[in-house]
C-alpha positions as CSV (number, residue, x, y, z in Angstrom):
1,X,-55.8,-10.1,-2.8
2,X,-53.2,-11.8,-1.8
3,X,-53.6,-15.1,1.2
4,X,-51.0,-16.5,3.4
5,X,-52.6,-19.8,4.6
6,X,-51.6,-21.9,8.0
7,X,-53.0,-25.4,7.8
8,X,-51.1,-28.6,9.0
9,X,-53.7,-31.3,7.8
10,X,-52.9,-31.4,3.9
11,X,-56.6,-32.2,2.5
12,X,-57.8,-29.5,4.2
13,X,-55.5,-26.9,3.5
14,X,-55.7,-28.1,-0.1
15,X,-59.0,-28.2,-0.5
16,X,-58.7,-24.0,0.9
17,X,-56.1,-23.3,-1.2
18,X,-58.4,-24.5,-4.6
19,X,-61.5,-22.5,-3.0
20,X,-59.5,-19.7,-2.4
21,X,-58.0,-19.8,-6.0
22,X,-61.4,-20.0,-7.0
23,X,-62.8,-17.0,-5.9
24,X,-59.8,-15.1,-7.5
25,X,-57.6,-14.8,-4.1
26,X,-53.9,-15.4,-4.4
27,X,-52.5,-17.7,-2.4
28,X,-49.1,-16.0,-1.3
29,X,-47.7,-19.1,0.8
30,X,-50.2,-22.7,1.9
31,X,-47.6,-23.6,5.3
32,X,-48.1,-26.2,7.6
33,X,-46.3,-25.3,10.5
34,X,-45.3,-22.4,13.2
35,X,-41.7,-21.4,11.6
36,X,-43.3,-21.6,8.5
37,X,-45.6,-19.0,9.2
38,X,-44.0,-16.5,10.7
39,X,-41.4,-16.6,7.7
40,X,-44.2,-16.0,5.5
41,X,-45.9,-13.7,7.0
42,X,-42.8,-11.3,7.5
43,X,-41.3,-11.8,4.2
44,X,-44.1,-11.9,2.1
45,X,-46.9,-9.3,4.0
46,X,-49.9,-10.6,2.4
47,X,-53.2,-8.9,2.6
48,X,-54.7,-11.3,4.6
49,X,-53.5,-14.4,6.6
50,X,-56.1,-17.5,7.5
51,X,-54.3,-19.5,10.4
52,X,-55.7,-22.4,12.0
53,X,-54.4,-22.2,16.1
54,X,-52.8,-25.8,16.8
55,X,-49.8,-26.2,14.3
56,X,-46.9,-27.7,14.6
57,X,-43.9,-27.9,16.3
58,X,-46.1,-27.7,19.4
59,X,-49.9,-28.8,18.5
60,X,-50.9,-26.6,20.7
61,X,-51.5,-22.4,20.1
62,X,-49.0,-22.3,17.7
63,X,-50.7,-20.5,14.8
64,X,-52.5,-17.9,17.2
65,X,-49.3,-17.0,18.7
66,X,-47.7,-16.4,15.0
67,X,-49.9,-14.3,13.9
68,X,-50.3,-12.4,17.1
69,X,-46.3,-11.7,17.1
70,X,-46.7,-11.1,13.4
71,X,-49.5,-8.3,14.6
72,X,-46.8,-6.9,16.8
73,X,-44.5,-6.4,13.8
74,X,-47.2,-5.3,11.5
75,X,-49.8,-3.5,13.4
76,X,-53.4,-4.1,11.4
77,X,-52.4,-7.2,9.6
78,X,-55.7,-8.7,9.2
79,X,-55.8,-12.3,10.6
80,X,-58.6,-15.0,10.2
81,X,-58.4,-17.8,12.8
82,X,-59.8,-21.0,11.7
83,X,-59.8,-23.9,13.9
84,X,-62.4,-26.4,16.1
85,X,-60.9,-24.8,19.4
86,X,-61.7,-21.4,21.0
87,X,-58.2,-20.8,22.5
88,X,-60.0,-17.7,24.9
89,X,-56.9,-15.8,26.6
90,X,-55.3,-15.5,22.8
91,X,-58.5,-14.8,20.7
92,X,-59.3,-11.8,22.9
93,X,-55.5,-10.6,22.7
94,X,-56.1,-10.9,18.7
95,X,-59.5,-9.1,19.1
96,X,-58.6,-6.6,21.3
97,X,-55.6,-4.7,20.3
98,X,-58.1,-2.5,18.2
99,X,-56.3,-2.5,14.9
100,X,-56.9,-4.9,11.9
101,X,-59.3,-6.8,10.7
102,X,-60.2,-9.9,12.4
103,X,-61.9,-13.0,12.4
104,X,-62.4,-16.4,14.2
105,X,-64.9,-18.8,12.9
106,X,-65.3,-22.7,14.1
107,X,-63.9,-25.4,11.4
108,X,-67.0,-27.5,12.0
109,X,-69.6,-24.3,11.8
110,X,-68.4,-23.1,8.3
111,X,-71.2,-24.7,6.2
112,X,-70.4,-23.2,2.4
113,X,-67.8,-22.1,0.2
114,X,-69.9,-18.1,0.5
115,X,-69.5,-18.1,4.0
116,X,-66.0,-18.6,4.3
117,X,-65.3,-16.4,1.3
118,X,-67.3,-13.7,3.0
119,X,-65.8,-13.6,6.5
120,X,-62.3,-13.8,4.4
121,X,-62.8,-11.0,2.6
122,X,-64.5,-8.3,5.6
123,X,-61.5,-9.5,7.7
124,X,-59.2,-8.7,4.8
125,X,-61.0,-5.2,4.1
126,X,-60.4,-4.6,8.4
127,X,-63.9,-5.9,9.1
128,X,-65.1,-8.5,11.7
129,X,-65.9,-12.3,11.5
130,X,-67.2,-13.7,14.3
131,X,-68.9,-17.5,14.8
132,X,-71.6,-16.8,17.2
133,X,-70.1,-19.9,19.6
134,X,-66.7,-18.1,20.2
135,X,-68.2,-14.5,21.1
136,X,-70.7,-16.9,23.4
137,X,-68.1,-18.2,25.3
138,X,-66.0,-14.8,25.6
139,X,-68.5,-13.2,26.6
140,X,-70.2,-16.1,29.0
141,X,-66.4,-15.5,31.3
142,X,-67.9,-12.5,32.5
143,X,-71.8,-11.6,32.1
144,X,-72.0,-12.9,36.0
145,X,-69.5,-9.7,36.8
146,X,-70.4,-5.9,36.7
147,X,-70.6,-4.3,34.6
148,X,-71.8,-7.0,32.0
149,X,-74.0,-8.6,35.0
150,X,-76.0,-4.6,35.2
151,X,-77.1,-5.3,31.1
152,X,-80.5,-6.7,30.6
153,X,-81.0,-10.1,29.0
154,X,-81.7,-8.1,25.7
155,X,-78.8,-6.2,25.8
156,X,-76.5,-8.9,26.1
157,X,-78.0,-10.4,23.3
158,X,-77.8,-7.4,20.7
159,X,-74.6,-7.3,22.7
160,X,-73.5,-10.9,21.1
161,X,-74.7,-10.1,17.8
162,X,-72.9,-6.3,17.5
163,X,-69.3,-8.7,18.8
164,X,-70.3,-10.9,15.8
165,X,-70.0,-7.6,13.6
166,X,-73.3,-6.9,12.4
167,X,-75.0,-3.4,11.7
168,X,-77.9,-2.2,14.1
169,X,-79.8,-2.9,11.0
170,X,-79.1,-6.9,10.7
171,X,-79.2,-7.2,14.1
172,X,-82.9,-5.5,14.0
173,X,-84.0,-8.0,11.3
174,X,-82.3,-10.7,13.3
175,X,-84.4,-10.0,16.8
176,X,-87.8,-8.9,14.8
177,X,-87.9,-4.9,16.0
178,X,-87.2,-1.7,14.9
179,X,-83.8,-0.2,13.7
180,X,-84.7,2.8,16.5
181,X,-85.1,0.0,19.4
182,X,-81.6,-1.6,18.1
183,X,-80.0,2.0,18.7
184,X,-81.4,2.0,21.8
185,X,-79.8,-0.8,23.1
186,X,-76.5,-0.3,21.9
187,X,-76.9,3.3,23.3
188,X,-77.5,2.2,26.6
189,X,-74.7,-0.9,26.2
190,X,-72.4,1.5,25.5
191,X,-73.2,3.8,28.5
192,X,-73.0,0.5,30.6
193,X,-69.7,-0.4,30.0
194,X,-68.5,3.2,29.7
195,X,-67.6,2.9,26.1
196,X,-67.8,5.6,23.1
197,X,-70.7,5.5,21.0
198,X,-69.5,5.4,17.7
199,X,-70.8,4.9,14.1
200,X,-67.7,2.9,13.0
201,X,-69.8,-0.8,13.4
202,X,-66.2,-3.0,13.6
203,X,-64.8,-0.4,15.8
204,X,-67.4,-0.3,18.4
205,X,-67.4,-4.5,18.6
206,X,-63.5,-4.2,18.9
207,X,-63.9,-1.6,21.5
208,X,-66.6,-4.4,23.4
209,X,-64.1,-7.1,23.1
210,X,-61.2,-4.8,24.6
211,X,-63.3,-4.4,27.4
212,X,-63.4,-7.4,27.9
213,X,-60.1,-8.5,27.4
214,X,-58.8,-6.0,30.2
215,X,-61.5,-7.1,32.3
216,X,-60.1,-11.1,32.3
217,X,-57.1,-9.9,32.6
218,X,-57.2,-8.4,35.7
219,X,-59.3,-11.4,37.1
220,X,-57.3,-14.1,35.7
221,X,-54.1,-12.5,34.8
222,X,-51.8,-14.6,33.0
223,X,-52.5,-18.4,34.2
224,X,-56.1,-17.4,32.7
């Protein structure tokens, strides 16, 4: 499986590229800036492409921005964010366009080498890898607003954990009841929101997130 990596601090991005190489990925390209990036990413299409957000030139959204324009090129090219900042208005452009896998986990929240791996490879294999904090906080945006504000306390919580891109069956061992109860819930979530039911797990929490997304954008529109 083949890695392009976007990390500007070089001990860090280092220390990926050995775990990586560890765990039998091949690192395609280790960059540490935006132009570098979005070279490597259109010349050498890589199965997978872990990008932290704030690279340089800019040290701002740099990295997010890449791989969202390298998205546009390459429609599905699963992308792994990895940063300490939840940049919202981009991470639910990334999550929402429905195709891909996708992933954005905190720098300070990934506590071991099978963790990381993990998330890495279900984003790789068009999967989902959520931290808990950033689905929190796209999700706490709007659960004052209908429809979100009509869901029961319960519901937003199985909710969270389906954006997070768990089975009915974690989730069920996760809040202590029944598989049946869990399909419950996400039946009447989904009826909520107006959504689809359906049995694709990453595609319903990318359908959530969509919803979402169009709902901030017609609230914040582009200063959001």
């Amino acid at each position: 499986m083949r890695v392009v990596l976007a990390e500007d601090l070089f001990l860090l991005r280092d220390g990926l590229v050995r775990m990586l190489e560890a765990y039998d990925f091949e690192i395609a390209a280790a960059v540490e800036s935006g132009p570098e990036l979005t070279k490597a990413l259109a010349e050498l299409r890589p199965d997978v492409a872990v990008v932290d957000v704030r690279l340089p030139p800019s040290h701002t959204d740099e990295g997010l921005q890449c791989a969202l324009a390298a998205r546009r090129e390459r429609p599905g090219l699963p992308v792994l964010v990895l940063s300490q900042h939840v940049e919202q208005l981009y991470a639910r452009e990334l999550l929402a366009d429905g195709t891909g896998g996708v992933g954005y986990l905190l720098k300070d929240r990934v506590f071991d080498a099978d963790q990381f791996i993990d998330a890495v490879r279900r984003v790789a294999a068009g999967g989902t890898a959520m931290d808990p904090q950033v689905i929190q906080q796209l999700l706490s945006r709007r659960a004052a607003d209908a429809p979100l504000g009509g869901l029961t306390p319960r519901e937003l919580e199985v909710l969270e954990l389906m954006a997070q891109g768990r089975s009915n069956a974690a989730i069920a061992a996760q809040l202590v009841v029944t598989e049946r109860a869990i399909a419950k819930h996400t039946s009447n979530i989904f009826a909520k929101l107006g959504l689809p039911v359906s049995d694709d797990d990453n595609r319903r929490v990318l359908a959530v997130l969509a919803y979402l997304d169009r709902g901030g954008r017609r609230e914040g529109g582009a200063a959001d």
